[in-house]
Residue, then its C-alpha position, 0 to 999 in steps of 0.5 A: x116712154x111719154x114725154x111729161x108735159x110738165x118737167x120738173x126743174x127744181x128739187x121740189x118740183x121733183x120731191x112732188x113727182x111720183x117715182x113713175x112721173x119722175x122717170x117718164x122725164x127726158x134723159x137730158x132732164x133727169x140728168x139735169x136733175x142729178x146735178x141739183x140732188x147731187x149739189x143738195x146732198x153735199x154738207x159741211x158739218x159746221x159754218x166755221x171756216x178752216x184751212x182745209x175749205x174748199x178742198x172737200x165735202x165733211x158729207x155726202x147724203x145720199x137721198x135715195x128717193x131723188x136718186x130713184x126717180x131720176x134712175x141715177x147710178x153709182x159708178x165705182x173707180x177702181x184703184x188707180x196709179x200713174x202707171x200705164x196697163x204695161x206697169x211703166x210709171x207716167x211722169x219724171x216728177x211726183x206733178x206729172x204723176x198726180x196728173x197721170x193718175x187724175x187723168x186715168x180715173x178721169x178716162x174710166x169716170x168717162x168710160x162710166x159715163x160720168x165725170x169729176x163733177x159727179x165725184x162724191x167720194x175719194x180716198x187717195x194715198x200718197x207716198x210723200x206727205x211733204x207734197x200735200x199743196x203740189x197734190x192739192x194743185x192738181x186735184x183741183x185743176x181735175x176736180x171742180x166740186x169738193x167731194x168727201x175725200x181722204x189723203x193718206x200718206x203710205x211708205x209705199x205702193x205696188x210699185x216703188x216709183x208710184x207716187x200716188x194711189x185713188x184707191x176708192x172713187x165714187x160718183x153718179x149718172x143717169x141711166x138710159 
């Protein structure tokens, strides 16, 4: 592929940029670009300010388009617990169970080539609704960009102990 002589650096310059121009771009630009269309695509429905600001996104618009031309990927995240692969629970608390199950998904978002800042949708169930600031703290020491998320409280999970289940993440990176 040609090395384009003139790279787009913001939006607008890639909303001028034809899909064929766009992809002829450098990986390391592209990849840059995904991280200004992904920022864009992040909205809150109102300027009025609540409780719950800063924790996450109201919606995500996914611009096709920009995605296409900067050949971006979606990367799905399987239900994930804080169990290890032989089904025994991490972590003597519900803290280090939060934390667990963060740093599994984060082991397949990097497996997948992308990370928590690209994260752009969650939807988790926790077994104890009593721990919503303890689960909070952790989300935000993992998730540095508030995606649309959703926290909902359950009875139980696969396994009695677990205390917290992602059970749909979903964020972007570029392809090769």
């Amino acid at each position: 592929m040609a090395k384009v002589s003139n790279p787009a650096h913001t939006l607008e310059q890639l909303d001028a940029l034809s899909i064929e121009q766009a992809q002829a771009h450098s990986f390391e630009e592209r990849d840059a670009l995904l991280d200004l269309i992904i920022a864009d695509g992040r909205h809150e429905a109102t300027g009025s300010v609540s409780y719950r600001t800063g924790m996450y996104t109201d919606y995500f618009d996914e611009d096709l388009t920009r995605m296409l031309k900067v050949k971006a990927v979606k990367v799905y995240v399987r239900g994930t617990t804080s169990s290890n692969f032989d089904g025994e629970v991490i972590g003597d608390n519900f803290m280090d169970q939060y934390r667990a199950c963060f740093r599994h998904v984060e082991t397949t978002l990097t497996a997948g080539r992308t990370s928590f800042s690209r994260v752009v949708n969650m939807v988790v169930f926790l077994t104890n609704m009593d721990n919503w600031e303890k689960f909070n703290e952790v989300f935000r020491e993992f998730v540095p960009y508030p995606p649309c998320r959703a926290v909902i409280g359950t009875t139980g999970l696969a396994q009695k102990p677990i205390g917290i289940e992602i059970v749909d993440c979903f964020a972007y990176r570029v392809s090769d």
